[in-house]
PyMOL commands that place a pseudoatom at each C-alpha (Angstrom):
pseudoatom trace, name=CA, resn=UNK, resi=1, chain=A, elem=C, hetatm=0, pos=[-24.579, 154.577, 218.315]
pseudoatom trace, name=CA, resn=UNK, resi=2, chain=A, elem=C, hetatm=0, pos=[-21.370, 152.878, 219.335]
pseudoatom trace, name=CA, resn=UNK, resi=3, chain=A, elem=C, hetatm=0, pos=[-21.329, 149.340, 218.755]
pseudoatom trace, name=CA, resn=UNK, resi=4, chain=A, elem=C, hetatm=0, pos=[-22.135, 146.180, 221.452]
pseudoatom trace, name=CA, resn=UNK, resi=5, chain=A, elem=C, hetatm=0, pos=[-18.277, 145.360, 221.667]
pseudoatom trace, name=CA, resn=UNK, resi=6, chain=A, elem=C, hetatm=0, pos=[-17.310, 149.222, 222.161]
pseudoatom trace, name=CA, resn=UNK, resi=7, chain=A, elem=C, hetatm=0, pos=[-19.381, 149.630, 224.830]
pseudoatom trace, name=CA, resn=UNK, resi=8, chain=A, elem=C, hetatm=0, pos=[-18.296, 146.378, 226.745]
pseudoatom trace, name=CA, resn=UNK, resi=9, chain=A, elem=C, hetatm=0, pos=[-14.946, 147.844, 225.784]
pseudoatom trace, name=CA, resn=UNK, resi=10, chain=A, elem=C, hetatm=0, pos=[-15.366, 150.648, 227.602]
pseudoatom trace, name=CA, resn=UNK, resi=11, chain=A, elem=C, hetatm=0, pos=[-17.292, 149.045, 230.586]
pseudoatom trace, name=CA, resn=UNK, resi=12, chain=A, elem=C, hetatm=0, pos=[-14.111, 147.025, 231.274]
pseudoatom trace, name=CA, resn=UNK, resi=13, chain=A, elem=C, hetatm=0, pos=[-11.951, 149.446, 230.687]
pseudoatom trace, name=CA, resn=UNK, resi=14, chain=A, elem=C, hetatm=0, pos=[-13.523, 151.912, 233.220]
pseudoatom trace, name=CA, resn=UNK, resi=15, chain=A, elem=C, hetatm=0, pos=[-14.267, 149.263, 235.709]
pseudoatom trace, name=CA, resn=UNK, resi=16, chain=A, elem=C, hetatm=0, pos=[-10.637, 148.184, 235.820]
pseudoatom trace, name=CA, resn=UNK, resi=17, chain=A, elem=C, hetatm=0, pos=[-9.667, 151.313, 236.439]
pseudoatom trace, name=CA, resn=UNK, resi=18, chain=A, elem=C, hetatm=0, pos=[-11.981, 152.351, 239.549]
pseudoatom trace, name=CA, resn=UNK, resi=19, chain=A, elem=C, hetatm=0, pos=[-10.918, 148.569, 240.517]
pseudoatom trace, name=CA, resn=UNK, resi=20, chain=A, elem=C, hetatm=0, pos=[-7.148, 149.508, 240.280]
pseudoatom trace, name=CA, resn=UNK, resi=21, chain=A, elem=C, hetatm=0, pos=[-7.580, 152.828, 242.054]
pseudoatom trace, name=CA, resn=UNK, resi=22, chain=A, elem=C, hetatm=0, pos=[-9.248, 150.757, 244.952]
pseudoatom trace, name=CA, resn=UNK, resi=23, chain=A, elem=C, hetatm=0, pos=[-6.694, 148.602, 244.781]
pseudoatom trace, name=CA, resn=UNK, resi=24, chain=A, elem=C, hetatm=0, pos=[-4.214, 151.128, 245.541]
pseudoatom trace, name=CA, resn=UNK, resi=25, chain=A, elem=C, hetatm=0, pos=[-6.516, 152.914, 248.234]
pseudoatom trace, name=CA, resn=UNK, resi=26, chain=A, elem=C, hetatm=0, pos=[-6.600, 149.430, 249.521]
pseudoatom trace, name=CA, resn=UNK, resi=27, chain=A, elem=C, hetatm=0, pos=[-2.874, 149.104, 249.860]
pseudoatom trace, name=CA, resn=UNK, resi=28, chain=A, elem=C, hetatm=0, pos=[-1.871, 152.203, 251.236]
pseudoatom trace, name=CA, resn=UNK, resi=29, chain=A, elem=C, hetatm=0, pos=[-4.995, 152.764, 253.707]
pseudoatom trace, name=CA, resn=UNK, resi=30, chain=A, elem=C, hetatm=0, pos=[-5.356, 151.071, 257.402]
pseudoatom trace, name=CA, resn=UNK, resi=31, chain=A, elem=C, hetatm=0, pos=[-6.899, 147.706, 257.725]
pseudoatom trace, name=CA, resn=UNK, resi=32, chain=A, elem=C, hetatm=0, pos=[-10.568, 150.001, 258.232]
pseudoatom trace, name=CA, resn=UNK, resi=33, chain=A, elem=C, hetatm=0, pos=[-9.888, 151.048, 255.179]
pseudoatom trace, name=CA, resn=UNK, resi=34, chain=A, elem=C, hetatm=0, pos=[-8.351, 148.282, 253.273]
pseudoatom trace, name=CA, resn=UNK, resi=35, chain=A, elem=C, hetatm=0, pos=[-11.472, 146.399, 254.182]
pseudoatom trace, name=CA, resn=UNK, resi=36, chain=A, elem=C, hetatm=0, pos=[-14.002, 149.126, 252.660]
pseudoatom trace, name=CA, resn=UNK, resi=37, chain=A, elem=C, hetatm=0, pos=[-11.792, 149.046, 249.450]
pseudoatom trace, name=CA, resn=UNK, resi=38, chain=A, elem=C, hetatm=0, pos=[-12.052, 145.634, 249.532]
pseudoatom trace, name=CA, resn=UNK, resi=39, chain=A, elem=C, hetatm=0, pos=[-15.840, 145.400, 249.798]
pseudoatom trace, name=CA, resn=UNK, resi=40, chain=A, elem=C, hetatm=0, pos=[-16.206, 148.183, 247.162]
pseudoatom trace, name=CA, resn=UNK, resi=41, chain=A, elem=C, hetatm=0, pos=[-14.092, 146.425, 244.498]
pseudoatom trace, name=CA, resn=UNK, resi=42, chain=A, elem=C, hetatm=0, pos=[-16.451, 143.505, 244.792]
pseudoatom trace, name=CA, resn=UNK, resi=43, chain=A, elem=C, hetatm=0, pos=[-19.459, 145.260, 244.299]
pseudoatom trace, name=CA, resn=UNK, resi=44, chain=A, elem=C, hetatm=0, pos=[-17.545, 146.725, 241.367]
pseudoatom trace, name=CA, resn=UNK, resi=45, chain=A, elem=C, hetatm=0, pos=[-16.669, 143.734, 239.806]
pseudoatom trace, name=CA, resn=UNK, resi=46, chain=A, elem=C, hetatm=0, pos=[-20.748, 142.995, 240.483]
pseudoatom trace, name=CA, resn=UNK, resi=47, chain=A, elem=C, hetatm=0, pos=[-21.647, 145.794, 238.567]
pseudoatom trace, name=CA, resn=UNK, resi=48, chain=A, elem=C, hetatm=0, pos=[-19.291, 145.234, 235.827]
pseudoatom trace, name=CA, resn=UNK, resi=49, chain=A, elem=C, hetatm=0, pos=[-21.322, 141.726, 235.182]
pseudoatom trace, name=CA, resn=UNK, resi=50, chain=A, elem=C, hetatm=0, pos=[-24.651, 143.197, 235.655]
pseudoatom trace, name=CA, resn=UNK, resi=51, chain=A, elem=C, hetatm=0, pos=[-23.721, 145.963, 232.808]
pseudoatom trace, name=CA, resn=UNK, resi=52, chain=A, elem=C, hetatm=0, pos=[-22.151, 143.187, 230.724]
pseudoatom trace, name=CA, resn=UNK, resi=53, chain=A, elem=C, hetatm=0, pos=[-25.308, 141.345, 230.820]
pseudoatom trace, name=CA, resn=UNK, resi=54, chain=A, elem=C, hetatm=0, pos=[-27.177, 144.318, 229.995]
pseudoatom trace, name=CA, resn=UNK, resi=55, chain=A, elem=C, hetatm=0, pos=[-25.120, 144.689, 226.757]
pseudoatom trace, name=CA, resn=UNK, resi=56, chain=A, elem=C, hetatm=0, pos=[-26.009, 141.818, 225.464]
pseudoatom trace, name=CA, resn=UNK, resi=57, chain=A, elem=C, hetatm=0, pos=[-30.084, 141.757, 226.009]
pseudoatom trace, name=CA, resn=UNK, resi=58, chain=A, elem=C, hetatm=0, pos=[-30.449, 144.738, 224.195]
pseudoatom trace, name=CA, resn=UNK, resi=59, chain=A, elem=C, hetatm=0, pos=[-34.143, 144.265, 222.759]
pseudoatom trace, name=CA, resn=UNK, resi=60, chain=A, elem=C, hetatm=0, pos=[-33.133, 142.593, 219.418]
pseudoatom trace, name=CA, resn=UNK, resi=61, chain=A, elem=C, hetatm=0, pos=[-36.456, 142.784, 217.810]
pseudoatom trace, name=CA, resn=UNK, resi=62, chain=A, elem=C, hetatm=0, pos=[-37.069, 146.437, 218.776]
pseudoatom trace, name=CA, resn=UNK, resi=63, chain=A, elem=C, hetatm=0, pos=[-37.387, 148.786, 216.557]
pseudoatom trace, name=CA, resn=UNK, resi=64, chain=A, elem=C, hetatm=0, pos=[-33.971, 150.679, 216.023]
pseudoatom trace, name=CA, resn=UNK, resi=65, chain=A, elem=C, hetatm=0, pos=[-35.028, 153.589, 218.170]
pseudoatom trace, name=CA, resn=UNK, resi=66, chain=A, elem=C, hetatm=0, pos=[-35.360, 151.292, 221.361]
pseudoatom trace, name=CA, resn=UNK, resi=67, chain=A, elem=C, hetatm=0, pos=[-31.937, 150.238, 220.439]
pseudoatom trace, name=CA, resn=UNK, resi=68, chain=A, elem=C, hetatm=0, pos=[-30.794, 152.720, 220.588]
pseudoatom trace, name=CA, resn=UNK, resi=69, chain=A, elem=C, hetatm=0, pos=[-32.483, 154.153, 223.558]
pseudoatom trace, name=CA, resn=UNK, resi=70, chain=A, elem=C, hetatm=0, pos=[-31.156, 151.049, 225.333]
pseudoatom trace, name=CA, resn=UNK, resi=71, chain=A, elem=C, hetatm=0, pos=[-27.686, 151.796, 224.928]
pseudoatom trace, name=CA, resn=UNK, resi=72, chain=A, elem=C, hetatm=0, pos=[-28.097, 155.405, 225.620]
pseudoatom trace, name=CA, resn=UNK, resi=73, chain=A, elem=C, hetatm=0, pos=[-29.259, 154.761, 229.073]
pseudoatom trace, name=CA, resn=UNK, resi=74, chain=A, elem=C, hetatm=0, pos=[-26.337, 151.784, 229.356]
pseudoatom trace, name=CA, resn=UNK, resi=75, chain=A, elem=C, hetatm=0, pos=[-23.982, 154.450, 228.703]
pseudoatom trace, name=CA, resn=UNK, resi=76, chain=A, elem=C, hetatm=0, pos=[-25.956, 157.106, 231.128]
pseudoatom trace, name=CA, resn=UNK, resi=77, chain=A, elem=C, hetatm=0, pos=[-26.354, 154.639, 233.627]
pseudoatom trace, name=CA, resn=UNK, resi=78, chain=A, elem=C, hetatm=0, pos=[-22.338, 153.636, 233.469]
pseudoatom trace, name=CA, resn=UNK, resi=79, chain=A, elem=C, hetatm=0, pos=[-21.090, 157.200, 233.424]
pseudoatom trace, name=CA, resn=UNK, resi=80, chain=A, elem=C, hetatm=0, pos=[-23.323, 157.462, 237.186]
pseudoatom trace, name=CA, resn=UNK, resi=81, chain=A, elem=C, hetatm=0, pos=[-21.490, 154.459, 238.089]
pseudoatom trace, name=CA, resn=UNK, resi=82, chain=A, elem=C, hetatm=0, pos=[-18.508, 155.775, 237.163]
pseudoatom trace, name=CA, resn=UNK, resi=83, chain=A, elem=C, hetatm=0, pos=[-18.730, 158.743, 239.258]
pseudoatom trace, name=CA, resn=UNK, resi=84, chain=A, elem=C, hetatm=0, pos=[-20.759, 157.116, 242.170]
pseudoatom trace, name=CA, resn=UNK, resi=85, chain=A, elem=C, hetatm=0, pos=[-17.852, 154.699, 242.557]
pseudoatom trace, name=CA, resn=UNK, resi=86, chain=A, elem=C, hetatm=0, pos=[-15.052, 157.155, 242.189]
pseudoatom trace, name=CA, resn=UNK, resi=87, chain=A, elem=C, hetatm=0, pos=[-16.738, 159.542, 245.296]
pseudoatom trace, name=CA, resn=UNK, resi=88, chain=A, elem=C, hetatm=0, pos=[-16.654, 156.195, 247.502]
pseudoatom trace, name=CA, resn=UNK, resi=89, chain=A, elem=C, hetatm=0, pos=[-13.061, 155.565, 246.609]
pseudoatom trace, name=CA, resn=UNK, resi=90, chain=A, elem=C, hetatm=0, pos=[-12.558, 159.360, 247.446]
pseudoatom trace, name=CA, resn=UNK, resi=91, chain=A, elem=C, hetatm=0, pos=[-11.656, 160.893, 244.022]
pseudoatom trace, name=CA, resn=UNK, resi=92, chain=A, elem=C, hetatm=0, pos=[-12.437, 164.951, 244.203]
pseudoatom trace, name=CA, resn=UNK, resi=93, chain=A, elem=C, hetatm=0, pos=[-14.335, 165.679, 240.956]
for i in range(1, 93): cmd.bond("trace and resi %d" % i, "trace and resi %d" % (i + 1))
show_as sticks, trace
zoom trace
């Protein structure tokens, strides 16, 4: 089990980059979509809080299988985020 500040580590670090390759989409698309990049990087940086958040209420007097479980399913649920995000930003992959 990777620990609390490795995982919110590599939240930020994967969020900036779907944010930055939004960015970019943002910049070189039409206002249409300029506008969609635009939404989707704030519901990115939404989601980046929300997983924060979920970091840190990680069921401290759980046994250390539901700890672990927790994080498991943080990391499960970030790597669907990951690639949700990336499909509406139009990554092939």
């Amino acid at each position: 089990m990777a620990n609390r500040r490795e995982i919110k580590k590599e939240i930020k670090r994967k969020t900036d980059l779907l944010i930055e390759d939004a960015f970019i989409e943002s910049i070189n698309g039409d206002k249409k979509e300029a506008d969609k990049m635009d939404q989707l990087i704030d519901e990115l940086i939404d989601e980046r809080y929300a997983m924060l958040s979920k970091v840190s209420s990680y069921p401290r007097n759980g046994s250390r299988n539901e700890i672990k479980k927790h994080f498991s399913d943080l990391q499960k649920e970030l790597d669907n985020k990951v690639t949700e995000y990336d499909k509406k930003i139009g990554h092939v992959g």
